[in-house]
Structures are given as C-alpha cells and as structure tokens.
VOKEDO-855023 format. One record per residue (C-alpha): z, x, y. Coordinates in steps of 0.1 Angstrom, whole numbers, padded with zeros to 4 digits, always signed. Example, Ala and Ser with C-alpha at 12.3 -4.5 7.8 and 13.67 -1.06 7.14 Angstrom:
2
+0078+0123-0045;+0071+0137-0011;
//
This chain:
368
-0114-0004+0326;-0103-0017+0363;-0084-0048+0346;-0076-0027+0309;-0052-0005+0333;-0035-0038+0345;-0026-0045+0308;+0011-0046+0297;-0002-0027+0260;-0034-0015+0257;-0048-0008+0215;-0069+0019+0207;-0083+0016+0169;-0090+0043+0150;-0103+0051+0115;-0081+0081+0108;-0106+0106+0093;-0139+0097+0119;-0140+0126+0147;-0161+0101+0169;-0135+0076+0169;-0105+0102+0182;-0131+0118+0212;-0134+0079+0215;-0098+0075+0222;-0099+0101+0245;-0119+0094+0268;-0104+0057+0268;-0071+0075+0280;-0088+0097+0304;-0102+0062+0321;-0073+0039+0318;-0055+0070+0333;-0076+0072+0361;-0074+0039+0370;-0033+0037+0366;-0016+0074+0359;+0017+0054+0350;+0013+0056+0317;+0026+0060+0281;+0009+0070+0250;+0025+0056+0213;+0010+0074+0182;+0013+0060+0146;+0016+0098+0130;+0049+0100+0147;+0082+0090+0129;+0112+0083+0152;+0130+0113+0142;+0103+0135+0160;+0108+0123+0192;+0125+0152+0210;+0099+0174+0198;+0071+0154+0215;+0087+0154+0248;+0096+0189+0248;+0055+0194+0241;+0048+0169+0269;+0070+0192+0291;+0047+0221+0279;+0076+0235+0266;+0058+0240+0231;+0032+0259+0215;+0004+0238+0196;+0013+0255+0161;+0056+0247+0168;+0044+0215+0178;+0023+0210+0145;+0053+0222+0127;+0084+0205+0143;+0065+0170+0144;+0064+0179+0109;+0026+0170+0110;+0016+0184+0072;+0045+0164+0058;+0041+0135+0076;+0005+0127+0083;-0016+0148+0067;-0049+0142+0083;-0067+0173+0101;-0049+0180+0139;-0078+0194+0154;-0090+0155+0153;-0061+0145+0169;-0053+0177+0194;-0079+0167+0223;-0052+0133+0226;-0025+0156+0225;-0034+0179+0252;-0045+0155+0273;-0009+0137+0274;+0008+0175+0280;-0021+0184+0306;-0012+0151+0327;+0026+0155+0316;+0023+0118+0301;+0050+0109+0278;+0041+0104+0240;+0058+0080+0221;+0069+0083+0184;+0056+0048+0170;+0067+0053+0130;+0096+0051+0105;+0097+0073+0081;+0076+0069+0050;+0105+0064+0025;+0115+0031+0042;+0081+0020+0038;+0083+0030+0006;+0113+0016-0005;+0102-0021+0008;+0072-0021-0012;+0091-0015-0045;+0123-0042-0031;+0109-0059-0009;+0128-0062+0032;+0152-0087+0017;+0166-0061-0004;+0168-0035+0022;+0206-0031+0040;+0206-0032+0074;+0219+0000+0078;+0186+0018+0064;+0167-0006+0084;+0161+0021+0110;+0170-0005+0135;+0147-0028+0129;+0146-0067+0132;+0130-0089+0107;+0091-0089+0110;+0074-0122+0122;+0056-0136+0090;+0020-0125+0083;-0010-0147+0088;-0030-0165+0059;-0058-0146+0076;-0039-0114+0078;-0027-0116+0038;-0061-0123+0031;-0073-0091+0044;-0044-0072+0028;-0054-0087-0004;-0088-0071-0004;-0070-0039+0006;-0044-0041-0023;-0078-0049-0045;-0098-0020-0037;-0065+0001-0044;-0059-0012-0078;-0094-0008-0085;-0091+0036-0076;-0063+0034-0096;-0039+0040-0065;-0006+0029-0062;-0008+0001-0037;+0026+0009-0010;+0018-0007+0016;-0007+0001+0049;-0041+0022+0047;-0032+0053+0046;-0045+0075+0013;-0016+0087+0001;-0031+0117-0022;-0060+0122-0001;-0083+0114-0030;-0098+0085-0048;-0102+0086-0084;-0134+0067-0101;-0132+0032-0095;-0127+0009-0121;-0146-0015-0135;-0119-0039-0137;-0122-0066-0113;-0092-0083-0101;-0094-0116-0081;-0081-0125-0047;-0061-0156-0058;-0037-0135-0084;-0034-0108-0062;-0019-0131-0034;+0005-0147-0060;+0018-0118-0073;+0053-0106-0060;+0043-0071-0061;+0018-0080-0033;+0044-0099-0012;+0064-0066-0013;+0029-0045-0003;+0029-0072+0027;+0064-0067+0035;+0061-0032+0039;+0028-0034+0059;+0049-0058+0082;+0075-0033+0083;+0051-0005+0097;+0036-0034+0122;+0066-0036+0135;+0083-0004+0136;+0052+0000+0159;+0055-0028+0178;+0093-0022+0186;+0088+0011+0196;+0068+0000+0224;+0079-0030+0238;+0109-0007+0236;+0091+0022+0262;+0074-0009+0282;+0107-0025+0284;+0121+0012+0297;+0098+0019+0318;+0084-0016+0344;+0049-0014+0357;+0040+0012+0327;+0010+0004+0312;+0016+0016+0270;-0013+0026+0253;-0007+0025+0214;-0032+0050+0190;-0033+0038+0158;-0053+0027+0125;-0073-0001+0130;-0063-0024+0100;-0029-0028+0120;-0050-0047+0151;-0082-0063+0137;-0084-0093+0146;-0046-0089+0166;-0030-0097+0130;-0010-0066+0125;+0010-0052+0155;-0003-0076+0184;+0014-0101+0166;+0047-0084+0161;+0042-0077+0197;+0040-0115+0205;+0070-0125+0186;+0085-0097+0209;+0075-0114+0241;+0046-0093+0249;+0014-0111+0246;-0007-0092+0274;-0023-0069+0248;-0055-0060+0248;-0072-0046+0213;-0106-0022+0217;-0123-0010+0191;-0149+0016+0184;-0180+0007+0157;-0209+0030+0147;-0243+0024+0156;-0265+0008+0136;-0254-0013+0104;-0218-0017+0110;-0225-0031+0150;-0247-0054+0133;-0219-0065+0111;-0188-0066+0138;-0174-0103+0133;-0163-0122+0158;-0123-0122+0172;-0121-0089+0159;-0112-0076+0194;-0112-0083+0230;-0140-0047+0235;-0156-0032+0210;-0174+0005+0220;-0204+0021+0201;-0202+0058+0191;-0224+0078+0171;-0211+0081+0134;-0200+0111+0123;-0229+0130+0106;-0243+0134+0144;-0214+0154+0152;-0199+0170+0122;-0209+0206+0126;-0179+0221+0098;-0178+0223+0063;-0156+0194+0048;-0126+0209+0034;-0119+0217+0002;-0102+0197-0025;-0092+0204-0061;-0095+0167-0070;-0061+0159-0078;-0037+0131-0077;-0005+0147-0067;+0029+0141-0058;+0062+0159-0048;+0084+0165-0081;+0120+0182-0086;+0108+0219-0092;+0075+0217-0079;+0043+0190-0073;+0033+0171-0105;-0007+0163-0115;-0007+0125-0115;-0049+0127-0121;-0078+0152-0125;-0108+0137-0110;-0139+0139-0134;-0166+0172-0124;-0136+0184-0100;-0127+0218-0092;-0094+0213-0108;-0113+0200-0143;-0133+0226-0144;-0103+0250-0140;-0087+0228-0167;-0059+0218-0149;-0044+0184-0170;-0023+0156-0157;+0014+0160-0159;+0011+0200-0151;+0039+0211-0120;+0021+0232-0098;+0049+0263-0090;+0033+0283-0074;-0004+0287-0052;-0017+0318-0038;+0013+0337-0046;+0035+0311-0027;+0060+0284-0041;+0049+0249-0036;+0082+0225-0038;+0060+0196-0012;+0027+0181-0020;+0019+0189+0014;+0026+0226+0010;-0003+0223-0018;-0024+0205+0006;-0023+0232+0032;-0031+0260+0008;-0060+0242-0007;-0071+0232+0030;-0071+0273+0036;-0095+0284+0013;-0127+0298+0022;-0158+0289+0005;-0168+0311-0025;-0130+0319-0031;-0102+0320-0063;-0065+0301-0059;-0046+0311-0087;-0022+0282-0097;+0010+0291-0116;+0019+0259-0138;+0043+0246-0165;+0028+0229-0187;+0055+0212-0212;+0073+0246-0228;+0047+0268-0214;+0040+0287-0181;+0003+0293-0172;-0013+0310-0147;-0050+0289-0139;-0077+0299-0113;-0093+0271-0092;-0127+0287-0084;-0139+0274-0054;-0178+0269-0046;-0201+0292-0023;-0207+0262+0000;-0186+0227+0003;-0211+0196+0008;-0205+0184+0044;-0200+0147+0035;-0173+0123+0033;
//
C-alpha cells in the first residue's frame, strides 16, 4: 500500500451490484489515505454536470438525502446508495475532494446509434477523440455485446443494465466473428471508448490540477481488466503510472483469475456471507421513459408484473397514487415496497385506461 500511495492514478474495480466489493474499495481508500492524505477520489456514477453538488457534500455542506437527489443518483445510476455511501462518507469525513468522472448517458447513447464520427464537436462534452481499442479489448466487448443480444437487451455501449432486469436468454447463438464485423458493434465500441475516456480525461484533468495528488478512480471493472479500457485512454494522455487492483471472490473465481488482468488482485468473501436484507423487489419489466409516462418494453415470464397481467406496450401513469413521467421514478416506487404489499398501477393501454395491482410476495428470495 506504501508504494500504491506513490502512484500517479490508483484503479479500484468494482462489480456494481457486489456489497463486498464497495467495503473492498473502502478500505483501499482508508489505506492509500493513510499512507498519503493528498488525495482525490473519481467516481464513474457521476456525470460532469454534478460536480458542484459533490464538492458542496465534500464541504459537509449537504445532507445524504439532498446529496442523493442533487447528484441526481435515481436518474443517473440507479444502483442501491447504501452500497456506495460508506465511499462517500469517507471522502466528506476526511474533506477529500470527489471527482465527477461521467458524461451524460445521452452522449453515450447517441454514439452507439452514429457512431463518434457523426457526433459534432460541440456535443462532444469536451472530449478528444479516444485512442483506438485493442484486438484484445474488442474481443472482450464482443462477448459482452453477445451475451446482450442473447437477453434480448439493446446492446449501447458499457456494462451497465440498463432496465435492471434480464429477460430469458435466447437460444439463438451468435458468433464472435459476425459480431466484430458488424457496424453496429463498431458504434457499441465507440461508445464504450467514449465512456473510457470521458473517465480518463477527467482525471488526468484533477491530477494535472492538483501536482503530487495521488487520484484514485472507482469504477466498473470491464473499463480496467486487463488496463484495456481507461488505463489505456490514460496512456494516450501521458499518464502511464497507473496501477489497476482488483477484488475476486473466494473459491472458484480466484481459481479462475487469468493472468495480466491486474497489477493486485484482493480476495473478499462473496456476497451470500454478508447479505443480511431482502433483495428488492422487482415487477419484471423492461421499461423505458416515454412522452406521457414509462412504456412496458417486456414482461418477464412467472413475474410479478405477468401475474398482474401487465402487457408490453402499456404506459405506466401513475404508481402508488403518484405520476411516473421517468423510468427511474417507477424504479423508486417499486424499490419501496414492503414485502406482502399491493402497488396499484394506473395504465393506458391503447384507447383504454386501467387501473392493475402488482401483488407483491410475503417474502422476496435473497438471491441475485
């Protein structure tokens, strides 16, 4: 940890969803901070635009639920905060500065249906063009952009689940070799280089700010494997004294960590050992955000949201009484039920407006 802290970037991986990985991450920051308190901390749930509102927390000049909200967190990112919180107060406990590492989603977005090329400079967000990817880093988006096709997602660009479900796979098997021909997966790789470099910009931007810093970048771990993703934006930048660390679960998958993935990998229990809550509810829906409300893309098979005979194509008004006009509006309302409860759903379906009842179990299987 002695000669991490002499690093110019330090990158801790993460698997978004895995609450050993983020107490992980935290106490990698308590350590490297010991060992050199001139620090900064990137996070890849953060888009530009938030900025102000993650140094006015830093400053302890805001409350954890205005934080959540004016960092836009629901909107934005999605995943639960409580994984992520333990980070966050650390940085506002030691008054360390956190770093918005993101764009927001709509450029990434918008390359993956035109590709960079096609993108003006002005909506660029400032960015330069992206070093070229890898054979080795294509080859691992391809399998990515395969296992999407085969749920049935829409593959635009990055790892993150966008609906925060995945449908049945398919039996369909597509192969590597027409994937990796195909232009629609040269625009997925454009727009995965565009995130792995909006990232890697924003801090050789805060090392470049701030001499003898030492940046520590939190983020998903398909954008450093193997140093593919960001640590090579970052040496196209000029920054090449990165270190990547890792953390892998006991058992099977440390018998399975290939080699150059990282320059430290760290065992941690996986996450049955220390999941103590009931996994969240979910309807088991496809969704996304349309003009007068959120649209059913998909209703998962033995779902809540079949059995309540929700149908693709219905807009979800209202939920719980409250009007819905974001998917992540939905998501938060769903995330708040209790075991054992009733959501009434007011839809429009075609000419008609319906009022359904999701009926929630007595008990949510704790499993991923």
């Amino acid at each position: 940890m002695a000669e991490l802290s002499k690093r110019e970037i330090v990158l801790l991986g993460e698997s978004h969803t895995a609450t050993e990985h983020h107490l992980w991450q935290a106490q990698m920051l308590a350590s490297l901070h010991a060992h050199n308190p001139n620090i900064l901390v990137g996070f890849e749930a953060f888009p530009r635009a938030v900025q102000p509102s993650l140094e006015r927390w830093s400053k302890g000049d805001l409350s954890e639920s205005h934080f959540l909200e004016n960092t836009r967190w629901n909107e934005v990112w999605r995943y639960d905060p409580k994984l992520y919180m333990p980070l966050f107060h650390f940085a506002r406990q030691n008054r360390i500065p956190i770093i918005a590492l993101n764009v927001e989603r709509q450029l990434i977005s918008r390359v993956s249906k035109v590709g960079w090329d096609a993108i003006p400079e002005t909506a660029r967000e400032g960015l330069t063009d992206p070093a070229q990817a890898s054979e080795g880093y294509r080859l691992a988006l391809a399998k990515v952009y395969q296992e999407k096709l085969k749920h049935g997602i829409e593959p635009v660009g990055g790892n993150v689940d966008k609906y925060k479900e995945l449908p049945e796979p398919s039996e369909t098997q597509i192969d590597l070799p027409f994937i990796m021909g195909s232009t629609e997966f040269g625009r997925f790789v454009a727009a995965q280089l565009t995130w792995d470099r909006a990232m890697a910009e924003a801090m050789a931007k805060a090392k470049n700010e701030t001499p003898g810093a030492l940046v520590i970048g939190v983020l998903g771990r398909g954008h450093i494997e193997h140093g593919y993703g960001v640590p090579h934006q970052l040496a196209d930048l000029g920054l090449s004294d990165v270190s990547i660390l890792l953390p892998v679960e006991v058992g099977e998958a440390c018998e399975r960590i290939p080699i150059g993935i990282a320059d430290a990998v760290f065992l941690v229990d996986g996450d049955e050992i220390t999941r103590h809550k009931l996994k969240k509810p979910k309807l088991g829906i496809l969704i996304e955000t349309a003009e007068d409300g959120v649209r059913v893309l998909k209703v998962m098979v033995g779902s809540i949201a079949e059995a309540a005979e929700l149908a693709a194509g219905d807009i979800v008004k209202n939920a719980a009484g409250l009007p819905v006009k974001q998917f992540s509006e939905l998501v938060e309302i769903i995330q708040r039920q209790a075991p054992g409860t009733w959501l009434p759903l007011d839809i429009r379906r075609g000419d008609q407006e319906l009022e359904i009842v999701a009926k929630f179990p007595a008990l949510v299987e704790n499993s991923e």
